[in-house]
BAKE-940102 format. One record per residue (C-alpha): residue in three letters; chain; x, y, z. Coordinates in steps of 0.5 Angstrom, whole numbers, plus 500, padded with zeros to 3 digits. Each point is the difference from the previous one (the first is absolute). Last residue first. Layout:
BEGIN
<rec residu="ALA" chaine="A" xx="X" yy="Y" zz="Z"/>
...
***
This chain:
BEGIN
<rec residu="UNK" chaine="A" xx="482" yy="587" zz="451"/>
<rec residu="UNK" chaine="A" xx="494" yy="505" zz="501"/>
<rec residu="UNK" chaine="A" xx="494" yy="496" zz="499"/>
<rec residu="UNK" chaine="A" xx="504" yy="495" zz="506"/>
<rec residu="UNK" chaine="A" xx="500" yy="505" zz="505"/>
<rec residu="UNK" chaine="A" xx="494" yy="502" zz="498"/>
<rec residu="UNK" chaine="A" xx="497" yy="492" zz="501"/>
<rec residu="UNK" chaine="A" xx="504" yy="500" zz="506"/>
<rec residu="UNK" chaine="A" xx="497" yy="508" zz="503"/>
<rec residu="UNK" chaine="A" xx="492" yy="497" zz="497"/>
<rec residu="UNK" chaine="A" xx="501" yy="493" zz="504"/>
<rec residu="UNK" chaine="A" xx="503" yy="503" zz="507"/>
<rec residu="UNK" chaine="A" xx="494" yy="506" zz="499"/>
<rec residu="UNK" chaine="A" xx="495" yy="494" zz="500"/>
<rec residu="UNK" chaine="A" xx="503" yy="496" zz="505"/>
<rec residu="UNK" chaine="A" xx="501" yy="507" zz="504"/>
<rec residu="UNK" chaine="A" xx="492" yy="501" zz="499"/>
<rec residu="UNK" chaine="A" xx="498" yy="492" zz="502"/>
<rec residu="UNK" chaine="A" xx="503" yy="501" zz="506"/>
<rec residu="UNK" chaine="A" xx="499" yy="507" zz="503"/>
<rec residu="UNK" chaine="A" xx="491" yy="497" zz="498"/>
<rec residu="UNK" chaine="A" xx="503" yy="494" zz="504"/>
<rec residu="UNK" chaine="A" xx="503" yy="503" zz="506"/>
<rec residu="UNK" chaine="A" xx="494" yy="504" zz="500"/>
<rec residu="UNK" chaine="A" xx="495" yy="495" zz="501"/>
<rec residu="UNK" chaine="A" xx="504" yy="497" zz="506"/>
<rec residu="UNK" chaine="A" xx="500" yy="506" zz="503"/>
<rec residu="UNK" chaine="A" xx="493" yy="500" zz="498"/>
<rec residu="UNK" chaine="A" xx="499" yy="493" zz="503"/>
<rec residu="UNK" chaine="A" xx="505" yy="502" zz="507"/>
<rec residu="UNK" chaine="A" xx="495" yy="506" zz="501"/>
<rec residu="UNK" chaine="A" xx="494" yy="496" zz="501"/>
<rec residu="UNK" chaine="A" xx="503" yy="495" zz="503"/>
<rec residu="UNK" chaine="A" xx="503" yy="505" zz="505"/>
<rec residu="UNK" chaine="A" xx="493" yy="504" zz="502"/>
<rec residu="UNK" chaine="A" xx="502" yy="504" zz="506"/>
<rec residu="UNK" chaine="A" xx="495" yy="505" zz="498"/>
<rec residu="UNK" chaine="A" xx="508" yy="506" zz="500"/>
<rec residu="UNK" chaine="A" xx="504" yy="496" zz="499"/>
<rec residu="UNK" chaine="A" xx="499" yy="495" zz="495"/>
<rec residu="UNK" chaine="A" xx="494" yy="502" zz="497"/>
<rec residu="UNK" chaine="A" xx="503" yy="507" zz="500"/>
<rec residu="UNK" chaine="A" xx="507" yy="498" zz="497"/>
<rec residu="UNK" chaine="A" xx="498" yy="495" zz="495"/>
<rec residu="UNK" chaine="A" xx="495" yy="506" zz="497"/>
<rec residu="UNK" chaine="A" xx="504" yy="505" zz="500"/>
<rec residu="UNK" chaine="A" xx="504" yy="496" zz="496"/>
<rec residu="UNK" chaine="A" xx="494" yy="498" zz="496"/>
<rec residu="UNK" chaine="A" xx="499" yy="507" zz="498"/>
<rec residu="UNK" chaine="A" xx="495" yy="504" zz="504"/>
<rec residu="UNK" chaine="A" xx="498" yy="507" zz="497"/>
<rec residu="UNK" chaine="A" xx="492" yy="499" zz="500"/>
<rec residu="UNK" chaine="A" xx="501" yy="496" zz="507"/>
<rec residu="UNK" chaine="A" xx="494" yy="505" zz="502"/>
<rec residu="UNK" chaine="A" xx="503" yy="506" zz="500"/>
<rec residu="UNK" chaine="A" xx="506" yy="498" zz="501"/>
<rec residu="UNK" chaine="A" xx="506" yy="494" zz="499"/>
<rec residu="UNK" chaine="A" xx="504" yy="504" zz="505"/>
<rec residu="UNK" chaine="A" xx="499" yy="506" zz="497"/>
<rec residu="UNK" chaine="A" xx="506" yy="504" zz="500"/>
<rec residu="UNK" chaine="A" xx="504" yy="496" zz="503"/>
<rec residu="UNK" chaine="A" xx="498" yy="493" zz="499"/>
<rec residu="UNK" chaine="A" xx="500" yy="501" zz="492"/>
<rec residu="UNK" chaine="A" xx="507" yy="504" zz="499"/>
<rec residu="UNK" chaine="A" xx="503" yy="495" zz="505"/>
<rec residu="UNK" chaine="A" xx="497" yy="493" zz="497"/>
<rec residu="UNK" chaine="A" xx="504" yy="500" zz="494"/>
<rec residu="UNK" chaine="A" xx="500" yy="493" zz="498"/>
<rec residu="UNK" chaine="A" xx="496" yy="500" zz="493"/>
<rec residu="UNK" chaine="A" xx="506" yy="507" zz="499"/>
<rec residu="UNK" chaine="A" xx="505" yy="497" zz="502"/>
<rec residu="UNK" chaine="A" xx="499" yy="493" zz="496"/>
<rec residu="UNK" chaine="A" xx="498" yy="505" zz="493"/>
<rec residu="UNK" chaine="A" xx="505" yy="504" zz="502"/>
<rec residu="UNK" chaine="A" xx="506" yy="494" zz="500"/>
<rec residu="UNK" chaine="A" xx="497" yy="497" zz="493"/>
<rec residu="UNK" chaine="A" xx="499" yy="508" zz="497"/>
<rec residu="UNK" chaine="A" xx="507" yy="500" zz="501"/>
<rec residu="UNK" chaine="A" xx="503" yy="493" zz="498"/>
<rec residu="UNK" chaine="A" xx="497" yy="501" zz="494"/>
<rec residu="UNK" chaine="A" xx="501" yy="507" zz="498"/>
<rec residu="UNK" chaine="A" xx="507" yy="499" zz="501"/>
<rec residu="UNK" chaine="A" xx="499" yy="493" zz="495"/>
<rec residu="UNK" chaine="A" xx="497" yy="506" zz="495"/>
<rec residu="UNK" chaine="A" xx="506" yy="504" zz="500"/>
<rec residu="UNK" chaine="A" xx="504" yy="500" zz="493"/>
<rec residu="UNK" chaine="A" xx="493" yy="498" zz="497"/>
<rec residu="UNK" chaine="A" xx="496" yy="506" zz="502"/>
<rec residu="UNK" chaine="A" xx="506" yy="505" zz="499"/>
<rec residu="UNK" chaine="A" xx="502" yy="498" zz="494"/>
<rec residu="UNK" chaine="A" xx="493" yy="499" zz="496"/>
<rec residu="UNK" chaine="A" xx="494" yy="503" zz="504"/>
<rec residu="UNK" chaine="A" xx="505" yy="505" zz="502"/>
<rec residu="UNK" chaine="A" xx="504" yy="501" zz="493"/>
<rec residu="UNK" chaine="A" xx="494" yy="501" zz="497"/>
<rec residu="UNK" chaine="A" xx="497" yy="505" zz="504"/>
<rec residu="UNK" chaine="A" xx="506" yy="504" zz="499"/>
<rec residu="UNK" chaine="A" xx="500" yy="500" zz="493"/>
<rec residu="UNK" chaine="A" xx="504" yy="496" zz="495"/>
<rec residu="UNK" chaine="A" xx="504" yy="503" zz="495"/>
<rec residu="UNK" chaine="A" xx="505" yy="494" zz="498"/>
<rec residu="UNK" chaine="A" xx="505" yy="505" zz="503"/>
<rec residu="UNK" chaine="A" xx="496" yy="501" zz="507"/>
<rec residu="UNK" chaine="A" xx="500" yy="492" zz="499"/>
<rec residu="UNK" chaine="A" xx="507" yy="499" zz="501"/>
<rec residu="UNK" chaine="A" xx="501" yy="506" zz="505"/>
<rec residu="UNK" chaine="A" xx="495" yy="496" zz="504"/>
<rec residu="UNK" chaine="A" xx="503" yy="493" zz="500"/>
<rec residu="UNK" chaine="A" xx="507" yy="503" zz="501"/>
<rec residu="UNK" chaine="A" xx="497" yy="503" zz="506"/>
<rec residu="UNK" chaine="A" xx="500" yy="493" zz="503"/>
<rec residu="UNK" chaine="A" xx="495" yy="499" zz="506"/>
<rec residu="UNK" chaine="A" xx="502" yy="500" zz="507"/>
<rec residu="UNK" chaine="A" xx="498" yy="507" zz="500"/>
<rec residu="UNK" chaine="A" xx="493" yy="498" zz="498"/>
<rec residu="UNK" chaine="A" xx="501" yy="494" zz="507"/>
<rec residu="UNK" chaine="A" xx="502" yy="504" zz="505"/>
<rec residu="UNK" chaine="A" xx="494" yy="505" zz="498"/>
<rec residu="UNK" chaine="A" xx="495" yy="495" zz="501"/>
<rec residu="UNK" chaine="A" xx="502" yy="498" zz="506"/>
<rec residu="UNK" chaine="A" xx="500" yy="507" zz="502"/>
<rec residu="UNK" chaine="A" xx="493" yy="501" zz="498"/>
<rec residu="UNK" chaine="A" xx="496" yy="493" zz="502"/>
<rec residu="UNK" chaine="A" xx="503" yy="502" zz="507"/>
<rec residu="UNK" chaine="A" xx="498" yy="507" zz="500"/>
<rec residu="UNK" chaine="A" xx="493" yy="499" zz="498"/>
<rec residu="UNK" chaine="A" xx="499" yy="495" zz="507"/>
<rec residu="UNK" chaine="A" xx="498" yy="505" zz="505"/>
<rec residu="UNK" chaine="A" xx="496" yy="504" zz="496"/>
<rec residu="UNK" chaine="A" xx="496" yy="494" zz="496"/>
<rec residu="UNK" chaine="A" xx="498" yy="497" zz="507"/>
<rec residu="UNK" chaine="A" xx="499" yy="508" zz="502"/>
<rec residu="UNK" chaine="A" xx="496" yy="499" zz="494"/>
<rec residu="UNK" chaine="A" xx="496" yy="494" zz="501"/>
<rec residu="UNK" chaine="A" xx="498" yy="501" zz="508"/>
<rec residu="UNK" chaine="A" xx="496" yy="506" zz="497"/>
<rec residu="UNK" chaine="A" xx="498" yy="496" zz="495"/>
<rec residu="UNK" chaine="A" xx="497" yy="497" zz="505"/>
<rec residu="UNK" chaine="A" xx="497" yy="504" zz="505"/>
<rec residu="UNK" chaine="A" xx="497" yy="505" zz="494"/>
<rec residu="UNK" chaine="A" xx="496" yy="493" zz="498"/>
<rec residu="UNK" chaine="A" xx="499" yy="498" zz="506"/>
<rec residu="UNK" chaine="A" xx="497" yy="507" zz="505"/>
<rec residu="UNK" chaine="A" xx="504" yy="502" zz="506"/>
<rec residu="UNK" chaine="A" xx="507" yy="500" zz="498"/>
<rec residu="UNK" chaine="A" xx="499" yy="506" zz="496"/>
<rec residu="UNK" chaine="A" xx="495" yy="504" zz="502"/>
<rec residu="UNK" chaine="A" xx="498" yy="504" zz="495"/>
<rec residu="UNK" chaine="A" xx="501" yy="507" zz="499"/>
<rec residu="UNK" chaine="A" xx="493" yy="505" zz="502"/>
<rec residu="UNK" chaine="A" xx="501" yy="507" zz="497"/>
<rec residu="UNK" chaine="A" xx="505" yy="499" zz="495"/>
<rec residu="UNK" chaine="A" xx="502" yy="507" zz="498"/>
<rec residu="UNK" chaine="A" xx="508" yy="501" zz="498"/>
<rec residu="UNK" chaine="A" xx="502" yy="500" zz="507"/>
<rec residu="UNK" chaine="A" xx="495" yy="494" zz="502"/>
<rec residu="UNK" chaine="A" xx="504" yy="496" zz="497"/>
<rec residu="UNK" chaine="A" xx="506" yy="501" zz="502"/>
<rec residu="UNK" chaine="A" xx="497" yy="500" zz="508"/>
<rec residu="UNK" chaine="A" xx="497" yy="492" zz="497"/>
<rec residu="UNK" chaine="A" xx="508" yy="498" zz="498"/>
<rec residu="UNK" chaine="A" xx="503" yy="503" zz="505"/>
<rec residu="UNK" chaine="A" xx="496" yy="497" zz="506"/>
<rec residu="UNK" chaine="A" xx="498" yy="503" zz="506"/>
<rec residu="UNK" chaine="A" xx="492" yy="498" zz="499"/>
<rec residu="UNK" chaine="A" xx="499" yy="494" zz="496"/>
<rec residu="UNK" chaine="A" xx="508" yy="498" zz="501"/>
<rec residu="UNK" chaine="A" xx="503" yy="496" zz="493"/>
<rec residu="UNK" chaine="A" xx="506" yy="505" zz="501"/>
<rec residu="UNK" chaine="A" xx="500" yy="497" zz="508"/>
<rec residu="UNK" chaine="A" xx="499" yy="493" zz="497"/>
<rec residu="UNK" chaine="A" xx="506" yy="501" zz="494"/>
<rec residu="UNK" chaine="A" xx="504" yy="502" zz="506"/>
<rec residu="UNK" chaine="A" xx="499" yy="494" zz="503"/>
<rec residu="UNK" chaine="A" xx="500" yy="496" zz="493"/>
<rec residu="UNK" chaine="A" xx="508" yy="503" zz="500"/>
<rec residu="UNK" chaine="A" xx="502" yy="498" zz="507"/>
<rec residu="UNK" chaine="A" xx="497" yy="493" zz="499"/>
<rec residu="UNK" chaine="A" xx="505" yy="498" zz="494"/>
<rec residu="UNK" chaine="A" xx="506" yy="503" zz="502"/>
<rec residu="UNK" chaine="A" xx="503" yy="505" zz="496"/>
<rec residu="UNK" chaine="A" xx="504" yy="498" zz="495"/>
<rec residu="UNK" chaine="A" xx="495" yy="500" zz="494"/>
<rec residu="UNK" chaine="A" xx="497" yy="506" zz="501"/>
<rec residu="UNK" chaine="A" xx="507" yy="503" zz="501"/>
<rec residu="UNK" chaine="A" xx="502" yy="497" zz="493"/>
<rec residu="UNK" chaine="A" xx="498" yy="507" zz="496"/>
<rec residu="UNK" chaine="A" xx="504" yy="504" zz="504"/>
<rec residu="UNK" chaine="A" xx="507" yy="496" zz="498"/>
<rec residu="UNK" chaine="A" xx="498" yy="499" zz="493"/>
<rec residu="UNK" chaine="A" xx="498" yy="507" zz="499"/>
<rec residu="UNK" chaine="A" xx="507" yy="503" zz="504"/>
<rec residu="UNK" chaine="A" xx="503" yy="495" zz="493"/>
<rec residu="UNK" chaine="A" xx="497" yy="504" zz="496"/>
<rec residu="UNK" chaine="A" xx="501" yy="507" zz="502"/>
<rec residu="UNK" chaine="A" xx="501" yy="503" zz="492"/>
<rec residu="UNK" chaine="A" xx="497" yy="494" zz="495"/>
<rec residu="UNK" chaine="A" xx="503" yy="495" zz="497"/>
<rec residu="UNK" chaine="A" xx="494" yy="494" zz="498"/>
<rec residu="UNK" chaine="A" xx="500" yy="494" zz="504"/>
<rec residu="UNK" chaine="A" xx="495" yy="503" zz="505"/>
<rec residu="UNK" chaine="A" xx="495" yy="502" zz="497"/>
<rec residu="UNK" chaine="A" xx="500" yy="493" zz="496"/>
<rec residu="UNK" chaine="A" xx="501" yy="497" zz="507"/>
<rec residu="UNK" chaine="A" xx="494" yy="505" zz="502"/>
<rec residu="UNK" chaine="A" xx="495" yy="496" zz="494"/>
<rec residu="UNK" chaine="A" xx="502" yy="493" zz="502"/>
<rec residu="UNK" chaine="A" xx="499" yy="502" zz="508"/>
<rec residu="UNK" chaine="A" xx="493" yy="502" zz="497"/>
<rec residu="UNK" chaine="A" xx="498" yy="494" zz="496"/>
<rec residu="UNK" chaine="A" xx="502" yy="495" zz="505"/>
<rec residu="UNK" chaine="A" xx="498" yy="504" zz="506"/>
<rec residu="UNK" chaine="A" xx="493" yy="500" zz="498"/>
<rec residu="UNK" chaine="A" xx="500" yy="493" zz="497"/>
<rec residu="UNK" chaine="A" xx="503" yy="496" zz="507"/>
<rec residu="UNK" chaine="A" xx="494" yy="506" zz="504"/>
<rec residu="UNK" chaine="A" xx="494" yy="498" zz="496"/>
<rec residu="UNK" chaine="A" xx="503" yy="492" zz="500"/>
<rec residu="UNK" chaine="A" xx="501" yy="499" zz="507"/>
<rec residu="UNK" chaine="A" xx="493" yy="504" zz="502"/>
<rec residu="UNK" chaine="A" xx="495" yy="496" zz="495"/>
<rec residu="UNK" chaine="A" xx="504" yy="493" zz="502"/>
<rec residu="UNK" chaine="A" xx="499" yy="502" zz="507"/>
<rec residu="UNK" chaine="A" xx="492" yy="502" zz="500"/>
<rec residu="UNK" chaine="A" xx="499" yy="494" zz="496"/>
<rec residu="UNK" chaine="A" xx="503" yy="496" zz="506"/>
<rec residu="UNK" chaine="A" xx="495" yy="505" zz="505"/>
<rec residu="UNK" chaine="A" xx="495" yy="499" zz="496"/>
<rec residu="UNK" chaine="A" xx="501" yy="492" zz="499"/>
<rec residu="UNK" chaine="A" xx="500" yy="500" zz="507"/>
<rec residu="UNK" chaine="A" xx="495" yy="504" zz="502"/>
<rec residu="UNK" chaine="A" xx="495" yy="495" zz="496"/>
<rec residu="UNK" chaine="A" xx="501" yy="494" zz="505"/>
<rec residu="UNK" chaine="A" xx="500" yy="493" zz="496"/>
<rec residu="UNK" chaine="A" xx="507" yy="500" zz="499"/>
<rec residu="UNK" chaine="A" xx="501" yy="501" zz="508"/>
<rec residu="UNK" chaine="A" xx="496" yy="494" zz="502"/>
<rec residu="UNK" chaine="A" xx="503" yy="496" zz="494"/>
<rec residu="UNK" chaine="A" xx="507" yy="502" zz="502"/>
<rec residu="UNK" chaine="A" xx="499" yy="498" zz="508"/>
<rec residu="UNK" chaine="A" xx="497" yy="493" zz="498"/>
<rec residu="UNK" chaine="A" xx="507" yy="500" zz="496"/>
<rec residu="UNK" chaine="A" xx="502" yy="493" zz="505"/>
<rec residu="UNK" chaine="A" xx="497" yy="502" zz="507"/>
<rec residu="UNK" chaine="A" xx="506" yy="497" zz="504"/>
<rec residu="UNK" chaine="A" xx="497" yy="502" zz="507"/>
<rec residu="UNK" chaine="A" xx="503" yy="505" zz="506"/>
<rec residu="UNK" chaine="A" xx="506" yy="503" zz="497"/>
<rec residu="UNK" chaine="A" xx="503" yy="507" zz="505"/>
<rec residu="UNK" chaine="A" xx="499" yy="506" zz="497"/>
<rec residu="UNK" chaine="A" xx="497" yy="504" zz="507"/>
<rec residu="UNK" chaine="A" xx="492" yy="500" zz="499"/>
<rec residu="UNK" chaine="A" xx="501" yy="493" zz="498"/>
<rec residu="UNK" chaine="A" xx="501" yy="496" zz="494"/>
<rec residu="UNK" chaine="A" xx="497" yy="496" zz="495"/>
<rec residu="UNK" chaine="A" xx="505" yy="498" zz="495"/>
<rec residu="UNK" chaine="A" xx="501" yy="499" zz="494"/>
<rec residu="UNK" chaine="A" xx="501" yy="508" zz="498"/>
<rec residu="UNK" chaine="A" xx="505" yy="499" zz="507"/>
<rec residu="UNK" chaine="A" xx="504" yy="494" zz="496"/>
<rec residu="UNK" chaine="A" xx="502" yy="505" zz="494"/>
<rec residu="UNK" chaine="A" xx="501" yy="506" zz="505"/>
<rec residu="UNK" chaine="A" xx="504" yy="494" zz="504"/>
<rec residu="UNK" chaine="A" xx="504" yy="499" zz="494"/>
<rec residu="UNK" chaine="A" xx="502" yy="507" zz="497"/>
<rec residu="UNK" chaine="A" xx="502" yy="502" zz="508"/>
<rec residu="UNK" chaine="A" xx="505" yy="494" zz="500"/>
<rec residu="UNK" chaine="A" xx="503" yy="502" zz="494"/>
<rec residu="UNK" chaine="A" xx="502" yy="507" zz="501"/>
<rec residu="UNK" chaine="A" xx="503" yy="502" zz="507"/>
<rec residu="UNK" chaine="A" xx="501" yy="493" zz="501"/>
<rec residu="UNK" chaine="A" xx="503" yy="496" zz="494"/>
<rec residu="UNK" chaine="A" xx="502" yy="507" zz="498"/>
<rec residu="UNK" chaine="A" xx="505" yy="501" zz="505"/>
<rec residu="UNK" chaine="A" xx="502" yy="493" zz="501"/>
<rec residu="UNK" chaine="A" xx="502" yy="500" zz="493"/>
<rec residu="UNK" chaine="A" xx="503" yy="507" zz="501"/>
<rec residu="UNK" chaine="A" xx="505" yy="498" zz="506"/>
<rec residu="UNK" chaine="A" xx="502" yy="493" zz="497"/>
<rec residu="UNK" chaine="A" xx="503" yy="504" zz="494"/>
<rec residu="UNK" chaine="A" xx="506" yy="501" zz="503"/>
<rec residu="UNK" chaine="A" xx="501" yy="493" zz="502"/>
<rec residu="UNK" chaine="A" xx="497" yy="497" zz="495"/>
<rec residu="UNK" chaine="A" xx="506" yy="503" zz="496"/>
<rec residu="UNK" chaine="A" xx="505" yy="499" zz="505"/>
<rec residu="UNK" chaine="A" xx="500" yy="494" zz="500"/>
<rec residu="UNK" chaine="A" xx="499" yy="499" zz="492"/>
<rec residu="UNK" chaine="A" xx="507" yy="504" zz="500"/>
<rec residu="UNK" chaine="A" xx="503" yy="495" zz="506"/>
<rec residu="UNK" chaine="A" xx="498" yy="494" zz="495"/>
<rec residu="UNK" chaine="A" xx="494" yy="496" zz="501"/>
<rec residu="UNK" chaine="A" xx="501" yy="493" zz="500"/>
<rec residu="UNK" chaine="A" xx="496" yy="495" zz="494"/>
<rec residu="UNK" chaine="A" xx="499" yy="494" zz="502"/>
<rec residu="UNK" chaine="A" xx="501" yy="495" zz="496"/>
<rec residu="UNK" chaine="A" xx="495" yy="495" zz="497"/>
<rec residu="UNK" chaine="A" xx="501" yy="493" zz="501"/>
<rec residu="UNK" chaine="A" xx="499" yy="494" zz="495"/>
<rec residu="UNK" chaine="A" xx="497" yy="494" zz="502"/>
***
């Protein structure tokens, strides 16, 4: 019977494990532990403190699946990620075009124009509160300079109160798209352009096709990181409208964070946590898919 040799670790491989022990174990408890009772939880009874009492199977999902709130609030997710990625998209687009043209006091723009950015997000939504403010507010005492007589409340009706949430999301994450945006037009080699300048191309051409195509796996990755941010921003709601009036602004983050938090509900926020996980998911595989084909268009 032949013997298969054991291979011995050498003092590399040693050291190797060694240094990455710390991370592996890191990410095994601060990461994948929670990932698998949050699984556990939606599949589960629970009491009013977390703990397992009865495995149910996916009892919970079809209880939860059947209540109209939570296809609202879900749609209201959707709905708020994809306003806000394509919002930022679109004008980050159109400052990086600004800002990649020579102009007196650029780099000063650049450097005013990233504060939004930088600043922290639950600093930036309070002060957008106080501006949002019916009574003390800027925005309502700069309406009422040039004659409106009864401004609306802001935060306390739903529409008003969600588009309101969407642009300080927008306001807060234009920024972003605009310089990473800017660093990749700048990566782009400017003999492209001077070669289509002779061949007599305009400006919008040589966007749609030099600048585009250049940058396209930038645009990618960047809309794929907004678009997670942006279905887990959970400061900007909760601290301007706290899901208000009426949930008319809740998101499924919110809604993980009240059921578990504040109602107690932890199955119910562990299926929607887990629901989350899921739509996240499927996007990246998506957006996975659609960089690797690029990538490949392009070679």
């Amino acid at each position: 019977m032949k013997t298969v040799p054991i291979r011995r670790l050498n003092g590399d491989t040693k050291m190797a494990y060694a240094l990455l022990a710390p991370a592996i174990l890191f990410i095994a408890v601060f990461m994948l532990y929670p990932i698998i009772y949050v699984i556990l939880m939606a599949m589960h009874k629970t009491n009013k403190l977390g703990i397992l009492q009865q495995w149910i199977w996916f009892d919970n999902f079809a209880r939860l699946f059947k209540d109209p709130t939570f296809w609202e609030v879900t749609g209201r997710s959707l709905l708020w990620t994809v306003l806000a990625v394509v919002v930022k998209t679109v004008v980050g687009m159109i400052i990086a075009l600004c800002l990649n043209v020579e102009f007196k006091g650029r780099k000063f723009a650049r450097m005013l124009f990233i504060i939004p950015w930088a600043s922290s997000v639950p600093i930036s939504a309070m002060l957008w509160k106080w501006v949002y403010d019916h009574e003390f507010g800027l925005l309502n005492h700069t309406l009422m300079m040039f004659g409106v007589d009864n401004p609306p409340v802001w935060l306390g009706m739903p529409t008003s109160s969600f588009i309101a949430c969407i642009w300080v999301d927008i306001w807060i994450g234009i920024p972003f798209m605009a310089l990473v945006f800017l660093a990749g037009m700048q990566s782009v080699p400017k003999d492209l352009y001077e070669s289509a300048e002779v061949d007599g191309v305009n400006s919008t051409e040589k966007f749609f096709y030099i600048t585009i195509p250049s940058i396209k796996q930038i645009v990618f990755i960047a809309t794929l990181l907004s678009s997670l941010w942006t279905f887990n921003d959970f400061n900007t709601i909760y601290i301007l409208t706290r899901g208000g009036p009426a949930g008319a602004t809740d998101i499924l983050i919110t809604s993980i964070y009240k059921n578990g938090f504040e109602w107690l509900k932890f199955s119910d926020a562990a299926v929607m946590a887990v629901v989350t996980f899921i739509i996240l998911m499927i996007l990246s595989v998506v957006y996975a898919r659609m960089y690797f084909r690029g990538g490949d268009d392009t070679l």
